[in-house]
DOSEZA-374136 format. One line per field, with one value per residue (C-alpha): residue in one letter; x, y, z. Coordinates in steps of 0.5 Angstrom, whole numbers, padded with zeros to 4 digits. Each point is the difference from the previous one (the first is absolute). Example, Ala and Ser with C-alpha at 12.3 -4.5 7.8 and 13.67 -1.06 7.14 Angstrom:
rest: (a/s)
px: (0025/0002)
py: (-0009/0007)
pz: (0016/-0002)
This chain:
rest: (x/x/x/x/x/x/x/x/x/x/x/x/x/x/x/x/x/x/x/x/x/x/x/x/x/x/x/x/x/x/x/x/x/x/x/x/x/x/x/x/x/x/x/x/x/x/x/x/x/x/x/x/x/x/x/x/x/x/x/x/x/x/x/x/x/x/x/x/x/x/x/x/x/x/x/x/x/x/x/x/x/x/x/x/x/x/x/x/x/x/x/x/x/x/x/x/x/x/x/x/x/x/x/x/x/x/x/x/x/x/x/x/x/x/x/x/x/x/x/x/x/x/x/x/x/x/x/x/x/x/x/x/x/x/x/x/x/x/x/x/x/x/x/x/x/x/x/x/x/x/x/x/x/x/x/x/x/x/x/x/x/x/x/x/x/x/x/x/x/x/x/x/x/x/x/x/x/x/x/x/x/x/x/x/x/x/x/x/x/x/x/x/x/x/x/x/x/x/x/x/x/x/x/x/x/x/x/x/x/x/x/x/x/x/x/x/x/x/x/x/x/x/x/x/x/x/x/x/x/x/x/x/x/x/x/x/x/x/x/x/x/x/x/x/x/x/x/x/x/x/x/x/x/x/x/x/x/x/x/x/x/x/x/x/x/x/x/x/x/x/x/x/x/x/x/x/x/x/x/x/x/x/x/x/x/x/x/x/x/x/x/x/x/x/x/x/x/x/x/x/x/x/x/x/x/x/x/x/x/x/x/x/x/x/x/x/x/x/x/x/x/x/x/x/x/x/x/x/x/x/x/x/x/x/x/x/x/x/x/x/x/x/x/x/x/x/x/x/x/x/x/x/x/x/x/x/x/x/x/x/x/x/x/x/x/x/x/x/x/x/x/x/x/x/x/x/x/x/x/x/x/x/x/x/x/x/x/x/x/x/x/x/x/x/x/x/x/x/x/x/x/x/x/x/x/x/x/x/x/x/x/x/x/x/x/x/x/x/x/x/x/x/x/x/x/x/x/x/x/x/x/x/x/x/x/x/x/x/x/x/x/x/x/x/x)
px: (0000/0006/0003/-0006/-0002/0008/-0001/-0006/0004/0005/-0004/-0005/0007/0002/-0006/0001/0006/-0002/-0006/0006/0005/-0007/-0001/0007/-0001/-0006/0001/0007/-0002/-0006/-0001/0000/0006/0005/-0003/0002/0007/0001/-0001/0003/0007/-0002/-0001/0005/0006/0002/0001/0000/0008/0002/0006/0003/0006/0004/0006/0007/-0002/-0005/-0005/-0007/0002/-0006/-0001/0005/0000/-0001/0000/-0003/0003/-0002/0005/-0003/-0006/-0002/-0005/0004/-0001/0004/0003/0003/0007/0001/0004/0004/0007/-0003/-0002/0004/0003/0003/-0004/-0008/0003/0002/-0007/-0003/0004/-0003/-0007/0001/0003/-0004/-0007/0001/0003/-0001/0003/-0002/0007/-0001/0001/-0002/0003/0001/0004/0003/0003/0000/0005/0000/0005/0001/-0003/-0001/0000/0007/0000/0003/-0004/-0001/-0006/-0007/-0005/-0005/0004/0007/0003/-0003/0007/-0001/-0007/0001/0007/-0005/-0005/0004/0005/-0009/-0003/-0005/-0002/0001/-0006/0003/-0005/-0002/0004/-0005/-0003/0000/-0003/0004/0001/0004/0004/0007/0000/0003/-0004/-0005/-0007/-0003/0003/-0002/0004/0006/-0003/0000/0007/0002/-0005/0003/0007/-0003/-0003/0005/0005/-0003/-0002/0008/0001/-0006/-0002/0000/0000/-0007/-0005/-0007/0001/-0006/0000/-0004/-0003/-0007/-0002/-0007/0002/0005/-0006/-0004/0005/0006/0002/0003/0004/0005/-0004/0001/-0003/-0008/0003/0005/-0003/0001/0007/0003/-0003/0002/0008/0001/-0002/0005/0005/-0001/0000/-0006/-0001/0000/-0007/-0003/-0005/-0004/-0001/-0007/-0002/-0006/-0006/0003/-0002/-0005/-0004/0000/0002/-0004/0006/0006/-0003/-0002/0009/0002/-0006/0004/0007/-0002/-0004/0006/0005/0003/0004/-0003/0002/-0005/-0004/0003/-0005/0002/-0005/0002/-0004/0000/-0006/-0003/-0007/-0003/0003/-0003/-0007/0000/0000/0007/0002/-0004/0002/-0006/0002/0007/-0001/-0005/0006/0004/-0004/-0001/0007/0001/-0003/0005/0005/0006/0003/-0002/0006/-0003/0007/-0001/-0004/-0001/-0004/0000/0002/0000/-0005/-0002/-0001/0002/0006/-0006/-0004/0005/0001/-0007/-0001/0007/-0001/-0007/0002/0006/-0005/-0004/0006/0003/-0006/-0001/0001/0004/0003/0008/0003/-0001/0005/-0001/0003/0004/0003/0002/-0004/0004/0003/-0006/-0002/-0004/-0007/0002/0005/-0005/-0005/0005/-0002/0006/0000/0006/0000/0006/0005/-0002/-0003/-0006/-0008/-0006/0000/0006/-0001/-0006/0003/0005/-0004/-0004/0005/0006/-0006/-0007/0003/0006/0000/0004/-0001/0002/-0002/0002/0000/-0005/0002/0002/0004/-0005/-0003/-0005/0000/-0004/0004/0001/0004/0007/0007/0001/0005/-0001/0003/0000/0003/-0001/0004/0005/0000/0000/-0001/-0002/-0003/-0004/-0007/-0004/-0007/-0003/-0006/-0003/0002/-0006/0004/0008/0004/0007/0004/0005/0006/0004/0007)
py: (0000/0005/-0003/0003/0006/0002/-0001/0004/0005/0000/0001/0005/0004/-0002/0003/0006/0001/-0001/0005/0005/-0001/0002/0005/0002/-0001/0003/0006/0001/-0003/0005/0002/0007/-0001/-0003/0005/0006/-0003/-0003/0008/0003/-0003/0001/0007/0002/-0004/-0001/0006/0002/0000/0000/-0001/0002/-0004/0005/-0003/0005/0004/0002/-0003/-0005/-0008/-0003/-0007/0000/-0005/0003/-0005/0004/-0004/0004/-0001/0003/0004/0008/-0003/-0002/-0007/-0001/-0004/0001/-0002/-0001/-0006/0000/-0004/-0002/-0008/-0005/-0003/0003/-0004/0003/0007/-0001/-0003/0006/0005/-0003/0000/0007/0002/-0003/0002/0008/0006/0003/-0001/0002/0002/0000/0006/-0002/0006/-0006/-0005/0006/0004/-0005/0004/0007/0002/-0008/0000/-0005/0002/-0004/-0007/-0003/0003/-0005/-0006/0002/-0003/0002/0006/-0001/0007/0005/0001/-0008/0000/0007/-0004/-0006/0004/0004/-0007/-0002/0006/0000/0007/0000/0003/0003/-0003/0003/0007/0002/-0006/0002/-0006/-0002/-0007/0002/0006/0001/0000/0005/0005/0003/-0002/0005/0007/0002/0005/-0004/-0005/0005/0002/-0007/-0002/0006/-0002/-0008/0003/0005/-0006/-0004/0005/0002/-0007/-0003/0007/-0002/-0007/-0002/0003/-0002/0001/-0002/0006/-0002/-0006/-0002/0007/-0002/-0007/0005/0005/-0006/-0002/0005/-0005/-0005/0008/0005/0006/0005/0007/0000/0003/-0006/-0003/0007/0000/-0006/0002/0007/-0002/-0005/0004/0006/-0006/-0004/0001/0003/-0006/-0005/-0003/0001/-0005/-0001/-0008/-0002/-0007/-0004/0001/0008/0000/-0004/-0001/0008/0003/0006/0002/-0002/0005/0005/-0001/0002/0007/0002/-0001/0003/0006/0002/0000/-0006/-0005/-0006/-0005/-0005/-0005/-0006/-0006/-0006/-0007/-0006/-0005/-0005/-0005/0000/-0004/0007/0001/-0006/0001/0007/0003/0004/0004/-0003/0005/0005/0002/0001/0004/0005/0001/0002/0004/0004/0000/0002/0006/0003/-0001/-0003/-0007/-0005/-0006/-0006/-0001/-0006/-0006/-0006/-0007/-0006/-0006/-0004/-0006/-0006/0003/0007/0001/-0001/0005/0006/-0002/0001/0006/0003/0001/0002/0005/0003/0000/0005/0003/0001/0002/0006/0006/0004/-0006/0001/-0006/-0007/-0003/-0006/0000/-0007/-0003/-0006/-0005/0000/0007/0004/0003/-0003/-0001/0001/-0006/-0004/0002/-0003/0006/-0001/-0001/-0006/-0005/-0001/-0003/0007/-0006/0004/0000/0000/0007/0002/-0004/0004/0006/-0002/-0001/0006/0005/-0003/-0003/0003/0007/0000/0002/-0004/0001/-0001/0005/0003/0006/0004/0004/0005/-0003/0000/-0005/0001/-0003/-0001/-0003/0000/0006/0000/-0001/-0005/-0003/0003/-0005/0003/-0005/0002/0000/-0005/0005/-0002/0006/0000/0007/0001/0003/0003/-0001/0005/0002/0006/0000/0000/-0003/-0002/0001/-0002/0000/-0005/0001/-0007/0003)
pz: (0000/0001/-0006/-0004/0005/-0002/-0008/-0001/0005/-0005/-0007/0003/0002/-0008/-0002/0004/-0003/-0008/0002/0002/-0006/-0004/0003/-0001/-0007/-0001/0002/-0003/-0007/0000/-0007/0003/0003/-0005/-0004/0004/0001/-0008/-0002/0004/-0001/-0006/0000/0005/0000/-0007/-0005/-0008/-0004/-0007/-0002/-0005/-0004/-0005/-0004/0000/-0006/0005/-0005/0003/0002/-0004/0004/0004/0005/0007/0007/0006/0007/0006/0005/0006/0003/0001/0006/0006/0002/0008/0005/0006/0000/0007/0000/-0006/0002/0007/-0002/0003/-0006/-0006/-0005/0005/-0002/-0007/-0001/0004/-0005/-0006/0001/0003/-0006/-0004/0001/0004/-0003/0007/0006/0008/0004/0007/0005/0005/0006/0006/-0004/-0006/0007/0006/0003/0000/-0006/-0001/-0007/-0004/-0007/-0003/-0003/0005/0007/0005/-0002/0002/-0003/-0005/0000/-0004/-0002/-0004/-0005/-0001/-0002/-0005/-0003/-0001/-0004/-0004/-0002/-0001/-0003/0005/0003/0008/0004/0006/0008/0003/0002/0006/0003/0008/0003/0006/-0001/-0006/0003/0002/0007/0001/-0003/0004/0001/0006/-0004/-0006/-0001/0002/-0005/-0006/0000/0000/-0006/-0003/0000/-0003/-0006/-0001/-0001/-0003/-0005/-0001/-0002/-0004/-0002/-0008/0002/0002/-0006/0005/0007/0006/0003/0007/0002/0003/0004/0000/0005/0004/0001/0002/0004/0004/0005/-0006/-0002/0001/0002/-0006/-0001/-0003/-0007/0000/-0006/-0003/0002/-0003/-0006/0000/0003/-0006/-0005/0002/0000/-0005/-0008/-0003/-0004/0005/0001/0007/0002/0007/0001/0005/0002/-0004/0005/0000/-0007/-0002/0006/0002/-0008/0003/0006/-0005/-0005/0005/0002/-0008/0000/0007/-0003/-0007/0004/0004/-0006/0001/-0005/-0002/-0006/0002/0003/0004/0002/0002/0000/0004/0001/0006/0000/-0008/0002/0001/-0008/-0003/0002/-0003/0007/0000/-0005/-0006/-0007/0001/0007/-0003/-0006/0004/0005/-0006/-0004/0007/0001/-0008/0002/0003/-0007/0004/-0003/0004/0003/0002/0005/0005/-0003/0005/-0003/0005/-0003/0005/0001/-0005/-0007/0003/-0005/-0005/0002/0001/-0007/-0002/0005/-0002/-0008/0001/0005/-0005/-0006/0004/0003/-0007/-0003/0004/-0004/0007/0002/-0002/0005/0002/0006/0002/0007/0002/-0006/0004/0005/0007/-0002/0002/0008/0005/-0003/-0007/0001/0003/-0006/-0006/-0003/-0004/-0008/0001/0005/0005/-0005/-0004/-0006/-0003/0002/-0004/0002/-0002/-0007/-0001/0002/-0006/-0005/0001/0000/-0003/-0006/0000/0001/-0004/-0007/-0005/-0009/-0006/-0005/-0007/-0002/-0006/-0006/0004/0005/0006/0005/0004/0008/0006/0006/0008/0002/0001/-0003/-0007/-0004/-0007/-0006/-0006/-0006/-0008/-0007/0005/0005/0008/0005/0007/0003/0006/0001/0006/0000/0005/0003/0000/-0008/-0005/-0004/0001/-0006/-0003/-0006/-0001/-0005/-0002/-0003)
């Protein structure tokens, strides 16, 4: 009888589980909803080129051969780098670096004050710095990038909670605090200055109003102060961000908004939108109760309002549990498509790369799109063949009697080979957004 009683239990706990994968799917291949998202990537992440081909006379190339291979995006698609060369084997770091490289254009470095400056004067900017883990040097992070052509995205310059805090700065004074976060992002800004093209600025104000206990007294005006001492230390083309948490964002979009109007009504810089998304429990997402893609695009078009770049910055997508791996699969590429499809969206950071490289609840999530012997997951499989396929644009085309093809493709950066009369030539071409139509003219000598 218990035998019997714990079999219909189990089907009956099967059946629930269809009946939420179909409500997952039904509301995320609602004809509305992939439309939406199929005709804004369409609308608002390709761009018109024409090409034009001309001989060393000067003259029209008819029906040249012209191969258009992109090799890499405009949008920017993230990931922390926090444990770059931090595994244990060579081989684990190796396998780390090549699937980073191989899907991201953009690097998280972290700068976290507690483990940059543990003690005072002490900082761990060189390769080299004592090990800390998650947090190798910034100088290591910035060589990889730039040997990997990926940008480093500075975080985050101001993140004053306690538990990331050198000890020796002081918690009780405000006055006392702002001279030495002075003396922090004047230095860092001396020696990254032209280094980091996007920086978060200050980190999770909401949560810290919510809970000043958890934080360094600061003055009322502290988010007004960090933005306006960056903007009179750093470059005037450095981006400057405000990055708040999941809940803050989607959940309270109204006090989020109400931050920017304050910020922007008091003549303060700010270049964008900061929104991290970690999930922990994905059984409120499968049933249609958390986040489901009409939600998410009511808090976008409010937040677009506003006409600040929006950043997806830290993602966290459980992959644990039986199946769980294939449902962050599932629940990543859908997130991604709408995320790229947003037309102020202008970045997607996935947060760990790696199982059991992550923090606290992040690690026990297995929020990571590789597994702990960094092989990928469904999630990063899926992740690849969106951005490094689907949303790549790779031709072969011929030129008219004038010389001249026409193409759509994804914004970013190409390879040109233009080949006529036995003549082989390689150019370089930019498919920007903002352009109604982006041309260039290539001469084969």
């Amino acid at each position: 009888m218990k035998t019997k009683s714990l079999i219909w239990l189990l089907l009956i706990l099967a059946d629930h589980t269809v009946a939420q994968d179909s409500i997952y799917n039904r509301i995320w291949n609602d004809p509305v909803v992939t439309g939406r998202i199929e005709r804004n990537i369409e609308k608002y992440r390709k761009g018109d080129a024409l090409i034009k081909v001309v001989g060393k006379d000067g003259n029209p190339l008819l029906n040249a051969t012209v191969i258009i291979r992109q090799q890499n995006h405009e949008f920017l698609f993230g990931c922390n780098l926090f444990a770059l060369g931090q595994l244990k084997t060579p081989e684990l770091n190796a396998r780390y670096e090549e699937a980073f490289a191989k899907l991201f254009n953009c690097a998280t470095v972290p700068f976290y004050w507690g483990d940059l400056e543990p003690l005072r004067g002490q900082l761990r900017f060189e390769e080299g710095s004592p090990r800390v883990w998650r947090r190798p040097p910034p100088d290591q992070l910035v060589n990889w990038c730039k040997t990997h052509h990926i940008m480093p995205k500075g975080h985050a310059l101001m993140y004053a909670k306690n538990m990331f805090m050198p000890a020796w700065t002081d918690r009780n004074d405000p006055e006392i605090f702002l001279k030495q976060a002075h003396q922090h992002m004047a230095g860092i800004a001396k020696r990254y200055g032209d280094t980091f093209p996007v920086w978060d600025v200050a980190n999770e104000e909401i949560p810290r109003i919510r809970h000043l206990d958890q934080w360094h007294k600061v003055p009322d005006n502290y988010l007004e102060w960090c933005f306006k001492e960056a903007d009179s230390l750093f470059p005037k083309n450095v981006k400057m961000l405000y990055n708040d948490g999941t809940e803050e964002v989607h959940k309270n979009v109204d006090e989020y908004e109400a931050l920017f109007t304050r910020l922007k009504n008091k003549g303060v810089r700010v270049d964008g939108m900061g929104i991290q998304f970690h999930i922990y429990g994905r059984q409120a997402m499968l049933n249609g109760k958390l986040y489901p893609p009409n939600e998410l695009f009511n808090v976008y078009d409010q937040l677009s309002q506003l006409r600040l770049p929006l950043y997806i910055t830290e993602i966290t997508i459980p992959g644990k549990e039986e199946n769980g791996s294939l449902y962050q699969g599932e629940i990543a590429k859908n997130l991604y498509r709408l995320w790229f499809s947003t037309p102020n969206m202008a970045g997607i950071t996935w947060w760990n790369l790696g199982d059991g490289t992550a923090f606290e609840e992040e690690n026990n999530a297995k929020g990571g799109l590789i597994d702990e012997e960094m092989n990928p997951k469904p999630a990063y499989q899926a992740l690849d063949q969106l951005i490094n396929h689907a949303w790549k644009t790779n031709k072969t085309l011929n030129t008219d009697r004038n010389g001249n093809l026409r193409f759509r493709g994804f914004h970013g950066k190409y390879l040109i080979e233009v080949s006529a009369n036995g003549v082989k030539k390689e150019f370089t071409f930019e498919l920007k957004s903002g352009e109604k139509l982006n041309i260039a003219t290539f001469k084969l000598k």
